[in-house]
C-alpha positions as CSV (number, residue, x, y, z in Angstrom):
1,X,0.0,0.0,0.0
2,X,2.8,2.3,0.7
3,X,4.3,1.7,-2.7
4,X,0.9,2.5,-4.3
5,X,0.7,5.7,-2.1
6,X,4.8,6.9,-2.9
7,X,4.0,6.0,-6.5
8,X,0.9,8.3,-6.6
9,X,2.6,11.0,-4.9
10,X,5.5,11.2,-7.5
11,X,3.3,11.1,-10.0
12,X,1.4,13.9,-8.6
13,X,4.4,15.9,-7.9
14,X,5.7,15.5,-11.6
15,X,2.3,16.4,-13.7
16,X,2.2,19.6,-10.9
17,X,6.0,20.3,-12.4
18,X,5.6,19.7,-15.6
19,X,2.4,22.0,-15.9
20,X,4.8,25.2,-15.3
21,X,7.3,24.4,-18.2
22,X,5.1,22.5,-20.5
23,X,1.6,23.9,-19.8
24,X,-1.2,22.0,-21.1
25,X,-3.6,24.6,-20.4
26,X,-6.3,26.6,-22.6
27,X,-5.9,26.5,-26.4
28,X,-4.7,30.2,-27.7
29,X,-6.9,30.0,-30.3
30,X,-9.9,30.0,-27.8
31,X,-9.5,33.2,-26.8
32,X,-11.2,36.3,-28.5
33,X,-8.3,37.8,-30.4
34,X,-10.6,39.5,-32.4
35,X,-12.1,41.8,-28.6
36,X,-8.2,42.2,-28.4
37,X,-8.1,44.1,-31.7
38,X,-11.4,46.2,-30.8
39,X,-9.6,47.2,-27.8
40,X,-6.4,48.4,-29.4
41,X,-8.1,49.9,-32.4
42,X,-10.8,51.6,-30.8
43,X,-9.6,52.7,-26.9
44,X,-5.7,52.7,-27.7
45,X,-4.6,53.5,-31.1
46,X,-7.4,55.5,-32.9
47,X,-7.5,57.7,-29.7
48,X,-3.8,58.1,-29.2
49,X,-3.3,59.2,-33.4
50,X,-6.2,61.5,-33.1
51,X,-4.5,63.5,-30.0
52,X,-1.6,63.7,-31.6
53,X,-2.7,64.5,-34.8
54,X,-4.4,67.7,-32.7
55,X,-0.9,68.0,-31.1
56,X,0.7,68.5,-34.8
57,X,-1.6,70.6,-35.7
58,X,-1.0,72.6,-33.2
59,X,2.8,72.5,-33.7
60,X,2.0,73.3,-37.2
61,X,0.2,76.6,-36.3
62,X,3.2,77.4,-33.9
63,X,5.3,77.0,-36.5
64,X,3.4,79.7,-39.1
65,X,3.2,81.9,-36.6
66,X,6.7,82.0,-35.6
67,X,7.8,82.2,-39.4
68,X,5.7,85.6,-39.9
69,X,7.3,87.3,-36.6
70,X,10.3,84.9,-35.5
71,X,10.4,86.6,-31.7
72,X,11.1,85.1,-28.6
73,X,7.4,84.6,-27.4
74,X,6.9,82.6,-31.0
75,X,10.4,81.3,-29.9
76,X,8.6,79.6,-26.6
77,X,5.8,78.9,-28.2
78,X,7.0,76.7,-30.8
79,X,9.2,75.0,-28.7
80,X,6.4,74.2,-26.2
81,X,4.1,72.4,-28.9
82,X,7.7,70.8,-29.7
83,X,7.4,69.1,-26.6
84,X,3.9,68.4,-26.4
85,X,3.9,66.8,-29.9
86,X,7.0,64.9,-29.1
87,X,5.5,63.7,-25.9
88,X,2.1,62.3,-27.7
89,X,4.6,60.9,-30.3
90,X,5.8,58.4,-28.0
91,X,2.0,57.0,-27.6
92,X,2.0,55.9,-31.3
93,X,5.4,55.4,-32.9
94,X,4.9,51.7,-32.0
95,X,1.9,50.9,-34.2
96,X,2.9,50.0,-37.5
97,X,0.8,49.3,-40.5
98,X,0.7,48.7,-44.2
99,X,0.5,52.5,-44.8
100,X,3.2,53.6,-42.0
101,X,5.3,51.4,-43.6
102,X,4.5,52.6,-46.9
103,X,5.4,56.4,-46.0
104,X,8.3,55.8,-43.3
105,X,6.1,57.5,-40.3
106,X,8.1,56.3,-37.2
107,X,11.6,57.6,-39.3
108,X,10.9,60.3,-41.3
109,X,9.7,61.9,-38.0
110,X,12.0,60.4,-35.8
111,X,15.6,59.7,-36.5
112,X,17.5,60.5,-34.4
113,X,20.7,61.9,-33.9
114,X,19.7,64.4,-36.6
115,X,22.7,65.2,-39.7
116,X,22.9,68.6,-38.7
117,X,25.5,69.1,-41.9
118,X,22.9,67.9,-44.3
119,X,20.4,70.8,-42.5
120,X,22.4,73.3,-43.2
121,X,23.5,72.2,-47.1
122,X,19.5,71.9,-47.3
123,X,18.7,75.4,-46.0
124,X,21.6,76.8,-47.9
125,X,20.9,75.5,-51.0
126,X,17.0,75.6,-50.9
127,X,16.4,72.1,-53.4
128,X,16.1,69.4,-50.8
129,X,13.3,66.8,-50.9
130,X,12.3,65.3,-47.5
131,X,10.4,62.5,-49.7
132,X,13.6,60.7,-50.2
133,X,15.0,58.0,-48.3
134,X,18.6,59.7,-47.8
135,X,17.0,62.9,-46.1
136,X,15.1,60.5,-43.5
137,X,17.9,62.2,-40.7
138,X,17.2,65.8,-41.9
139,X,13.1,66.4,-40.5
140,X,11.0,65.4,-37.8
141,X,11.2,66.2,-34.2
142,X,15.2,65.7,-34.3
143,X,15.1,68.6,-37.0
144,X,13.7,70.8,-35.0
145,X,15.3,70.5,-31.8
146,X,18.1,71.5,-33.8
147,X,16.6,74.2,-35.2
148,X,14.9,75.5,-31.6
149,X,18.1,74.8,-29.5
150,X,21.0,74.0,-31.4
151,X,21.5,76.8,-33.6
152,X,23.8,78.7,-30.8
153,X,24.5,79.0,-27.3
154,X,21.4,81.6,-26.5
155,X,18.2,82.2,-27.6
156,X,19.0,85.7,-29.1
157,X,21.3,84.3,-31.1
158,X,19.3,81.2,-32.2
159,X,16.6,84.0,-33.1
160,X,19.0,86.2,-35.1
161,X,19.6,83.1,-37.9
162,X,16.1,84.0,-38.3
163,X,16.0,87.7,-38.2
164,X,19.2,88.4,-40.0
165,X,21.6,87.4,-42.9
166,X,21.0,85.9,-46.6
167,X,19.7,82.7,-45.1
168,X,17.1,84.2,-42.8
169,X,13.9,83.4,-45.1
170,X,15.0,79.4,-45.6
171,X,16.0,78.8,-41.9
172,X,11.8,80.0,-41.6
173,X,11.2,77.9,-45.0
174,X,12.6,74.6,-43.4
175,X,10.9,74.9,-40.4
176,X,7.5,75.5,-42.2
177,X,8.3,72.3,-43.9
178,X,9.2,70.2,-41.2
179,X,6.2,71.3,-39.5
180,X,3.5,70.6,-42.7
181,X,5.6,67.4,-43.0
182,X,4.9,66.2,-39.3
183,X,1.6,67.4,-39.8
184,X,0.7,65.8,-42.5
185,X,2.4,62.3,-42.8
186,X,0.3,62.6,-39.1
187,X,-2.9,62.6,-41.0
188,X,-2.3,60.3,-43.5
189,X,-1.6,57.5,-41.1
190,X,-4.8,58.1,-39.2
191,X,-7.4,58.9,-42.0
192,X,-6.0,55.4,-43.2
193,X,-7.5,54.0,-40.0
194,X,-10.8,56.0,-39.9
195,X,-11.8,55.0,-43.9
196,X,-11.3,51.4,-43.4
197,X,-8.2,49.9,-41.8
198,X,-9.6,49.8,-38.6
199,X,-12.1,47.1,-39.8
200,X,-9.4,45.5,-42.3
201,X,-7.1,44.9,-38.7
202,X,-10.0,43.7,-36.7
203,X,-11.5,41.2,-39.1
204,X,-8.0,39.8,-39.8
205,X,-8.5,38.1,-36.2
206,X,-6.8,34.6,-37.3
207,X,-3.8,33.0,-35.9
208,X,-0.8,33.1,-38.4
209,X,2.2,34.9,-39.3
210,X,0.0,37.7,-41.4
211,X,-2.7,37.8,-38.5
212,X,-3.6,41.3,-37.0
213,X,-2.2,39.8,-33.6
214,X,0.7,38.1,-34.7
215,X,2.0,41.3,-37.0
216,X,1.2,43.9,-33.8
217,X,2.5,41.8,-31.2
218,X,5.4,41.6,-33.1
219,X,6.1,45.4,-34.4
220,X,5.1,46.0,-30.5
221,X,8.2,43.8,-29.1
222,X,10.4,45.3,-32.0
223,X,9.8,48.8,-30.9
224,X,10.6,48.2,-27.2
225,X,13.7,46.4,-28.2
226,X,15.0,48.3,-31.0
227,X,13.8,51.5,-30.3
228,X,13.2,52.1,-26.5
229,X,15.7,49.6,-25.0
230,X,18.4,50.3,-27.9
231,X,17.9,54.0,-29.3
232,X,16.7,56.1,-26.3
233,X,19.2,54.1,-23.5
234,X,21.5,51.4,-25.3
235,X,23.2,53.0,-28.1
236,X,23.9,56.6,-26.3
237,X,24.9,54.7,-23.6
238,X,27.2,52.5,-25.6
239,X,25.8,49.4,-24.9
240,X,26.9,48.2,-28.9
241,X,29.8,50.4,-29.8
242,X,31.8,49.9,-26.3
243,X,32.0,54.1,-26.1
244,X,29.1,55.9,-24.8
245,X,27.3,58.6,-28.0
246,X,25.8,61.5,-25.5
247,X,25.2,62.7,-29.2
248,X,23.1,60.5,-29.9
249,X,20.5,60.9,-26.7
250,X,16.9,61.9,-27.9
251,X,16.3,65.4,-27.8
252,X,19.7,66.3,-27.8
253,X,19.6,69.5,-27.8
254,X,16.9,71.0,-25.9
255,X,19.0,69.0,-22.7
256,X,16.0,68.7,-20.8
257,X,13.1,66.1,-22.0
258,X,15.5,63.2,-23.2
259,X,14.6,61.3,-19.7
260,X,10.7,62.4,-20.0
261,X,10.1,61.1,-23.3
262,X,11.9,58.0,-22.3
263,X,9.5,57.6,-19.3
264,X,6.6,58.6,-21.7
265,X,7.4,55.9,-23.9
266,X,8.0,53.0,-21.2
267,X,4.3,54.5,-19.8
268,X,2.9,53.6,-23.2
269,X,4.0,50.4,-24.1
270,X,3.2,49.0,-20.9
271,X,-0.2,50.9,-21.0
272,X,-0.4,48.8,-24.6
273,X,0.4,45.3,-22.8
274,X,-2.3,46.0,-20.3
275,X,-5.0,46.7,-22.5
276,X,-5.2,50.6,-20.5
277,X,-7.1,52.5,-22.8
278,X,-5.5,55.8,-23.8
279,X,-5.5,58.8,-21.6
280,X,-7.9,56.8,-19.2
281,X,-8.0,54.6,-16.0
282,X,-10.1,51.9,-18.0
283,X,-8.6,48.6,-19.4
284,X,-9.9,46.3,-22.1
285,X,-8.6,43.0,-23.4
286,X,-5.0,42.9,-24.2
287,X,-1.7,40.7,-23.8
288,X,-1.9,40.4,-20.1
289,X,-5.1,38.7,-20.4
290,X,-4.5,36.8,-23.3
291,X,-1.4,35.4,-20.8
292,X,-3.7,34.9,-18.0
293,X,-6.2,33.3,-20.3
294,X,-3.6,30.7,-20.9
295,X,-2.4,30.6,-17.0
296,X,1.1,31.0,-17.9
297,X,3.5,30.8,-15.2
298,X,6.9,31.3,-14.7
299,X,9.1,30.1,-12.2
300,X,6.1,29.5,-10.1
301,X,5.1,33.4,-10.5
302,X,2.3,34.7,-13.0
303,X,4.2,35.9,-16.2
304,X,1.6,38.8,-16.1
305,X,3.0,39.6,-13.1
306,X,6.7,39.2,-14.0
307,X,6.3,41.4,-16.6
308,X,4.2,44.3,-14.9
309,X,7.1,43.9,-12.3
310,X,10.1,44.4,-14.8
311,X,8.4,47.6,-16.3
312,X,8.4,49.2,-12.7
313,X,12.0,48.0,-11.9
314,X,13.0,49.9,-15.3
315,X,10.8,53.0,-14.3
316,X,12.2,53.0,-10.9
317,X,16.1,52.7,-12.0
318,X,15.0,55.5,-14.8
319,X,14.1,57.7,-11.8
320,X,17.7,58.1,-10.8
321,X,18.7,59.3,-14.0
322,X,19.5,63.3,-14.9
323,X,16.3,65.1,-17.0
324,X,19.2,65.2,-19.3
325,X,20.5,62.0,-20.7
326,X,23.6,63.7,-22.3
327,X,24.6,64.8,-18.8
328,X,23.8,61.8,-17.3
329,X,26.3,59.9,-19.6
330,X,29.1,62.5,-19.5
331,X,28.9,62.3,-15.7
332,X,27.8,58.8,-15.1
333,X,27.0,56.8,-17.5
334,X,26.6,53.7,-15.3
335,X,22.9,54.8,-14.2
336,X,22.3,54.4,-17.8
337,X,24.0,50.9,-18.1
338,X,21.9,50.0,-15.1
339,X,18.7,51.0,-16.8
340,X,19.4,49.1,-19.6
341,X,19.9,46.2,-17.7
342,X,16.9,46.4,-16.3
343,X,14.9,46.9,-20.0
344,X,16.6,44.1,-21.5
345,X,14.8,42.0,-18.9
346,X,12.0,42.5,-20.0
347,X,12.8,41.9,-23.7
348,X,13.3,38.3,-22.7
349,X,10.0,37.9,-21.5
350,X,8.2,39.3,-23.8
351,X,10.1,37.8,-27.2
352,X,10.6,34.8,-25.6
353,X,8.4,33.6,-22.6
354,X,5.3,35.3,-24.1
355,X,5.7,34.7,-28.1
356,X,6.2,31.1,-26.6
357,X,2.9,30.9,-24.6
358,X,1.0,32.7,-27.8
359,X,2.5,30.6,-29.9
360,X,4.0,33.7,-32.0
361,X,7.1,33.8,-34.4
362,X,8.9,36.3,-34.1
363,X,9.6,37.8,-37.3
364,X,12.2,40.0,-37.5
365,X,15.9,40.1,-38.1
366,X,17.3,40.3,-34.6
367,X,21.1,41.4,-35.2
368,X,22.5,42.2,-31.2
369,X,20.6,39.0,-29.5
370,X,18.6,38.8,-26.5
């Protein structure tokens, strides 16, 4: 009888093991991917491109005005809807679709460090085309913290390369354009989601490579690799060259918001993974419960949980760090190595532990591993 009762209990104790490594739990197909797409379509994504299509808009207006009378006051005010459109920028530069894609949204207003060079051969010589590929580093927000801040030392001389010389009327010129650019790339991603993509992504509710799901979940894990992880911590901090790039910080000029857009952007892709819809308190389906749909566990802890739990240790190591990212590296850039550390966690458990438990490839070219 004792036999009987030890062989039982081994038994017992190795189905209870194997269930955290090898769950044989809910099917992921049961779950309603398609209230998952509603919910990012409808409470995160649409609501999120329409503020900051009002945001460039606004910087757009800010922008005319400060061309017709280029003072300080237009000065401030353009560099305050800067801000606030760079801010609201971080809410939707990791949605990518067909017609993002198509036009180059997240880098034509967004790479950063910015060739300054090419920005003054451009203004100087007045035939540039920010259509092209090659002039992807020359616009966007990079531009014009450039043009706001990095001109000169002090605002009244940043304000005289608009008042004064030869090139006084292109310096106004390019920033009109970068402005209408911003503005308008803007609203041809979301009209693309008001007259019919929204109901192209939620219908394409399958499992598959080409699924809604599979494609965003994807593009989502990229963009908190590759560009929060990597381009706003990793490569300034010389994570992949072995020499810190303070250059190379987001916002790098302004030397003041590089720390609160990274915080902005670490706020919304966790805000994404818990289904929190946008600029609200309220939650809908998303990741986390497509993870606790399928009970998946982790060393014994909720991989929800985990998760959740990584994204406040990065926030709270974050907190340490300077306002300015460029000082921070220049005085120490260890904070920042730190930080890192405690992002790449997290890209672990998201590209592996969850794509594992939603049975999602990943599929992109991953060139500095895990």
């Amino acid at each position: 009888m004792k036999r009987y009762l030890l062989l039982f209990l081994s038994v017992s104790l190795l189905i209870s093991s194997c269930k955290e490594t090898n769950p044989s739990g809910p099917d992921p197909d049961d779950f309603d991917r398609k209230a998952i797409l509603e919910n990012w379509a409808d409470n995160i994504i649409i609501p999120a491109l329409t503020n900051f299509s009002e945001k460039t808009e606004s910087l757009k207006t800010a922008g005319n005005n400060f061309a017709e009378n280029p003072g300080q006051k237009a000065l401030e005010s353009l560099r305050d809807e800067w801000k606030a459109g760079y801010l609201a920028l971080q809410h939707v530069s990791m949605f990518e679709t067909p017609k993002t894609m198509e036009i180059r949204f997240r880098n034509n207003l967004n790479i950063y460090p910015v060739d300054t060079a090419e920005v003054k051969e451009n203004i100087g010589q007045g035939d540039y085309n920010l259509n092209l590929p090659s002039e992807i580093d020359q616009q966007g927000f990079p531009a014009l913290d450039y043009l706001l801040y990095g001109l000169a030392e002090s605002d009244t001389e940043i304000l005289a390369f608009y008042n004064s010389g030869n090139e006084a009327s292109a310096y106004k010129e390019y920033v009109l354009d970068l402005v209408t650019r911003i503005d308008s790339l803007t609203d041809v991603v979301l009209n693309d989601w008001n007259s019919g993509y929204r109901d192209e992504f939620i219908n394409n509710s399958g499992n598959g490579a080409n699924s809604s799901i599979d494609m965003m979940v994807n593009d989502y894990i990229f963009y908190y690799e590759k560009n929060l992880r990597a381009g706003k911590i990793g490569i300034p901090a010389g994570v992949f060259s072995g020499t810190p790039l303070p250059q190379n910080v987001e916002g790098v000029y302004s030397r003041e918001f590089s720390k609160e857009l990274f915080l902005e952007s670490l706020t919304a892709t966790q805000n994404f993974f818990n289904g929190k819809h946008f600029n609200s308190e309220t939650t809908g389906l998303s990741l986390s419960d497509y993870l606790d749909f399928l009970n998946t566990i982790k060393n014994g802890t909720d991989l929800t949980q985990l998760i959740n739990q990584q994204f406040e240790e990065s926030r709270i190591k974050a907190q340490n760090l300077n306002s300015s990212f460029t000082d921070q590296i220049e005085t120490d850039n260890s904070l920042m190595l730190q930080t890192y550390d405690e992002l790449q966690k997290n890209v672990i458990l998201l590209k592996v532990d969850m794509l594992q438990a939603l049975n999602i490839n990943v599929d992109y070219v991953d060139a500095d591993g895990d």
